[in-house]
MARDO-472055 format. One record per residue (C-alpha): x negated, y negated, z negated. Coordinates in steps of 0.2 Angstrom, whole numbers, padded with zeros to 4 digits, always signed. Each point is the difference from the previous one (the first is absolute). Example, Ala and Ser with C-alpha at 12.3 -4.5 7.8 and 13.67 -1.06 7.14 Angstrom:
<atoms>
-0062+0022-0039
-0006-0017+0003
</atoms>
This chain:
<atoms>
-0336+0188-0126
+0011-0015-0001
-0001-0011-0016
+0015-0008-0004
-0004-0018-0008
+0011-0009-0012
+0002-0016+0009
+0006+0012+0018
+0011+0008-0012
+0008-0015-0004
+0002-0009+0018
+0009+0017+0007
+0013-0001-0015
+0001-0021+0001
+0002+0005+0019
+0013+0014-0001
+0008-0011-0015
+0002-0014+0012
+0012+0013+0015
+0008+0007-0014
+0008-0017-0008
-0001-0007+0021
+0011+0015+0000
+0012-0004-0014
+0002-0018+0005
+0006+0006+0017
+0011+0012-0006
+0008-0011-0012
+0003-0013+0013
+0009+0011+0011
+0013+0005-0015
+0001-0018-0007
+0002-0007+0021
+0007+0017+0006
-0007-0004+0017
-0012+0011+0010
-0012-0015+0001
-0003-0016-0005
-0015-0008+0014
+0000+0005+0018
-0015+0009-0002
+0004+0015-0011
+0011+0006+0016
-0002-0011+0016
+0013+0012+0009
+0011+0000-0012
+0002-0018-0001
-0001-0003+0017
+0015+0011+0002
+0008-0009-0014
-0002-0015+0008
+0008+0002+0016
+0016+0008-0011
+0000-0016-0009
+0000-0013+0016
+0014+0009+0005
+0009+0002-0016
-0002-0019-0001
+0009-0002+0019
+0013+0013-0005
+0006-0010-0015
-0003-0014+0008
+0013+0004+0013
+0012+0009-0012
+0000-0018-0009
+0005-0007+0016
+0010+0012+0004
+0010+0003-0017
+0003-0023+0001
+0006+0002+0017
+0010+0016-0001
+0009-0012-0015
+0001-0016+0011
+0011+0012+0014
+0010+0008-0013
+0007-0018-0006
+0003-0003+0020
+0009+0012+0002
+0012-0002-0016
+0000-0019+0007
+0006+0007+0017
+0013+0013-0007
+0007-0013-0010
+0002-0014+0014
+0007+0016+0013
+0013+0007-0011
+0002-0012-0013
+0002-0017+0009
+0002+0004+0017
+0010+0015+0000
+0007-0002-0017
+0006-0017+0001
-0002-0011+0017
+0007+0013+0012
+0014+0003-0008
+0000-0019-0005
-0001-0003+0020
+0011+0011+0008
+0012-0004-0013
+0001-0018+0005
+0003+0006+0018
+0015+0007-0005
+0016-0012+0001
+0007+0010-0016
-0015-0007-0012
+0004-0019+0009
+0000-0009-0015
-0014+0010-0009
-0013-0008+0015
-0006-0011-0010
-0003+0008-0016
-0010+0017+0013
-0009-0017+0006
-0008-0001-0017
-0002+0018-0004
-0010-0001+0017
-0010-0014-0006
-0003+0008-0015
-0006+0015+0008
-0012-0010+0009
-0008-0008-0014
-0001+0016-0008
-0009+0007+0015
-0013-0013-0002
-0001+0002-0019
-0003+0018+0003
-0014-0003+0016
-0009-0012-0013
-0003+0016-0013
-0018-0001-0007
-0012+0016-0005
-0012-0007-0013
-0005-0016+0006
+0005+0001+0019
+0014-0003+0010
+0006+0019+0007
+0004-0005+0017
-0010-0016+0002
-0010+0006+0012
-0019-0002-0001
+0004-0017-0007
+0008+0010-0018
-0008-0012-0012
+0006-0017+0004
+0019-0006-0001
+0012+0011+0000
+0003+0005+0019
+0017-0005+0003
+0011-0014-0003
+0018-0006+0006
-0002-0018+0001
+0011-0013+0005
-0004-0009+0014
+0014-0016+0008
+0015+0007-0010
-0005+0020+0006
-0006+0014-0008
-0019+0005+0007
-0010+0015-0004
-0017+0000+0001
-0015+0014-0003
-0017-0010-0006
+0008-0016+0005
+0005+0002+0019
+0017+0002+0005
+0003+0020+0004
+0017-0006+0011
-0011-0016+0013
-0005+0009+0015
-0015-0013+0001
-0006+0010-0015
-0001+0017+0012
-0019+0003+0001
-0005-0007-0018
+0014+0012-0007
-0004+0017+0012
-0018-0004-0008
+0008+0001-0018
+0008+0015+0003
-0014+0011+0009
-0011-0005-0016
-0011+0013-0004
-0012+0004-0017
-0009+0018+0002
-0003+0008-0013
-0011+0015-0004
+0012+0014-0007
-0013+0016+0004
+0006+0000+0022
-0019+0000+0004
-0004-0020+0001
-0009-0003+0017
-0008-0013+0010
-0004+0000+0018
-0010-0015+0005
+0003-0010-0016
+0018+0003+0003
+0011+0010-0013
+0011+0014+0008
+0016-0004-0006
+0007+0018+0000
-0014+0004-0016
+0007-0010-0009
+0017-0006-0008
+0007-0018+0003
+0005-0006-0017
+0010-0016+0005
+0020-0001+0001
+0006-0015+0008
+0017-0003-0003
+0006-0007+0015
-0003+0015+0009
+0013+0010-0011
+0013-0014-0001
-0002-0007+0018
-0006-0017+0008
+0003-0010+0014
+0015+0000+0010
+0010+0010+0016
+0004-0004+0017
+0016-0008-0008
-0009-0014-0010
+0006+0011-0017
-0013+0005-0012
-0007+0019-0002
-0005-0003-0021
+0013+0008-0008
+0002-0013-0013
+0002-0013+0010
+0014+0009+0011
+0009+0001-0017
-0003-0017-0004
+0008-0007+0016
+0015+0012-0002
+0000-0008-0015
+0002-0017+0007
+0013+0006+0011
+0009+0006-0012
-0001-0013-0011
+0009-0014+0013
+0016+0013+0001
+0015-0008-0007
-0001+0001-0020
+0018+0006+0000
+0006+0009+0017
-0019+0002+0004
+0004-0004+0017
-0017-0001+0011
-0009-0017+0002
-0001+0003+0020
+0003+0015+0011
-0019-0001+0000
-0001+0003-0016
+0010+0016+0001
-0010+0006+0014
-0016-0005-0008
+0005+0011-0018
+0003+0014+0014
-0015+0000+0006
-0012-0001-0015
+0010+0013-0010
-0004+0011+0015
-0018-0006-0003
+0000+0002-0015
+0004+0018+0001
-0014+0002+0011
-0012-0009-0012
+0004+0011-0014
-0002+0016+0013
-0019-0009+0001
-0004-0001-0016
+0006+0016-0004
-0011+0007+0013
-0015-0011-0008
+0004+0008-0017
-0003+0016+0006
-0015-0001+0007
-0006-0011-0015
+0007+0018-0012
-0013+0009+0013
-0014-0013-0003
+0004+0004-0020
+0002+0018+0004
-0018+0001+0009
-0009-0011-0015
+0007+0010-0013
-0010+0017+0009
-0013-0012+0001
-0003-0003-0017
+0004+0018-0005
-0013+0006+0011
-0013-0011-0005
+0005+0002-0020
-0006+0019+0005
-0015-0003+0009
-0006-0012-0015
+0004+0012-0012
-0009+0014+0011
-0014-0012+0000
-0001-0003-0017
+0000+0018-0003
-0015+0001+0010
-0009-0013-0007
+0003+0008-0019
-0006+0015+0008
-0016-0007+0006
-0005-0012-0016
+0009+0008-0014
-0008+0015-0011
+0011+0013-0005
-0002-0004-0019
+0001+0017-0007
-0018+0003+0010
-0006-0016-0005
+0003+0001-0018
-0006+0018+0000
-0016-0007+0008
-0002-0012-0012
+0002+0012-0016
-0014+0011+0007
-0012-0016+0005
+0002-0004-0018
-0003+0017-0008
-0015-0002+0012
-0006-0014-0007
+0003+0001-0018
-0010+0016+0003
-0013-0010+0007
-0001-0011-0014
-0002+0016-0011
-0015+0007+0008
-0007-0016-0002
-0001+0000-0018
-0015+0014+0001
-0008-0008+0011
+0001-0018-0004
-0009+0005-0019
-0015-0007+0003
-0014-0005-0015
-0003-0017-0002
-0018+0001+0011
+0012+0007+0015
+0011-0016-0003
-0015-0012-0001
-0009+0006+0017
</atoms>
């Protein structure tokens, strides 16, 4: 026979009391968090799991970020491109230039003259566009001055890209530097490194330097290859014609206008081609950034699955570990009517 004291009575029930509102507590923690857990040791697995999906969440929108900015930055490149291709150069200094070459127009050279310079100031207004607070083809040097310039230089016209002269061929090496610049970044390609060394093809290079769209440096005829100073030098040309017959200056200068309007042509051809592949570099970031738009979604998805409880359970969990409780409480008001000795001792 087991006798069954007061005070044993009393621990069990303070005991059960105890899991019951332990219970409650927990319940009402997961409806007011609406998370599976709240300390890594309720469900270790779980939160291991959940941990890993959060490190790679973080790099998924951490490349997205970088991605989405520089999907933006080669959009505006190519809109800057389009608009030198087929507004300026197309659009308005070849016909500008093969105009001048034709006897019929004589005594329009030197108004084309201008409408060529004009053409080639515009080309290095549009070059110097900005996205944000950068300069769009500034190279990996975007956050200084703006990258080109025309400067005059003893009574000429000189352009320049950060502050070297694109058209001195003593400037060779320093501007074939400029314009293989290069500024990986991590679009989702698998970065890697081998030796301490990153492997260029997982990533994206991020830098556009001007000059290698537009040109530098000149040809085997001592003629520059930039296609706005071709268009300034036609200019020139153009502009020592008589202001009346505009009869050439020289039978160079005839030759000369010939020559860079044939140039000219082939520069355009150039940046067209560069454009193209610039629309392709646009092309493969915006997949890039759709893909890893999906992939942070999907990991997102799994993360919620993972940490977030379905509510409806929850709350139903909470109700009964209430009604659980408050039935506790209940049975304790027999058990708890002790006399005054019981409450004494």
């Amino acid at each position: 026979m087991i006798r069954v004291t007061t005070n044993g009575t009393l621990r069990g029930y303070k005991s059960s009391l105890m899991r019951t509102s332990n219970a409650v507590n927990l319940a009402r923690t997961k409806v007011l968090t609406q998370s599976n857990y709240t300390t890594y040791a309720e469900d270790p697995a779980a939160a291991t799991q959940a941990f890993k999906l959060r490190r790679a969440f973080s790099r998924a929108n951490a490349q997205l970020d970088s991605t989405t900015t520089l999907n933006s930055k080669f959009s505006s490149a190519c809109d800057a491109l389009k608009s030198v291709k087929s507004d300026l150069a197309d659009g308005q200094a070849k016909i500008s230039a093969l105009a001048g070459l034709n006897d019929a127009n004589a005594s329009g050279r030197q108004p084309l003259g201008e409408v060529l310079q004009s053409s080639a100031e515009s080309i290095v207004q549009i070059m110097n566009s900005q996205y944000g607070s950068s300069f769009i083809f500034g190279g990996k040097d975007s956050l200084g001055d703006a990258p080109f310039q025309m400067q005059t230089v003893g009574g000429k016209k000189v352009l320049t890209y950060r502050g070297v002269a694109v058209d001195d061929p003593a400037n060779a090496a320093a501007l074939k530097a400029m314009a293989g610049e290069a500024s990986y970044v991590d679009v989702g390609s698998g970065l890697t490194e081998v030796d301490g060394e990153l492997v260029s093809s997982s990533a994206f290079n991020g830098a556009l330097s001007g000059i290698s769209f537009i040109g530098y440096g000149v040809d085997e005829d001592g003629d520059p290859k930039n296609m706005a100073s071709i268009m300034q030098k036609l200019s020139d040309i153009f502009g020592r014609c008589d202001a009346d017959t505009g009869a050439w200056a020289s039978d160079q200068d005839k030759e000369d206008a010939s020559r860079l309007t044939e140039k000219l042509t082939d520069s355009i051809d150039e940046i067209t081609n560069q454009w193209t592949a610039l629309d392709g570099q646009t092309s493969y970031l915006t997949t890039s950034e759709n893909r890893l738009t999906e992939l942070s979604d999907n990991l997102n998805e799994q993360i919620l699955g993972i940490e977030q409880v379905d509510l409806a359970s929850a709350i139903t969990d909470f109700s009964w570990a209430q009604y659980c409780y408050n039935a506790a409480l209940k049975v304790g008001n027999s058990i708890l009517s002790q006399s005054l000795i019981d409450y004494m001792n």
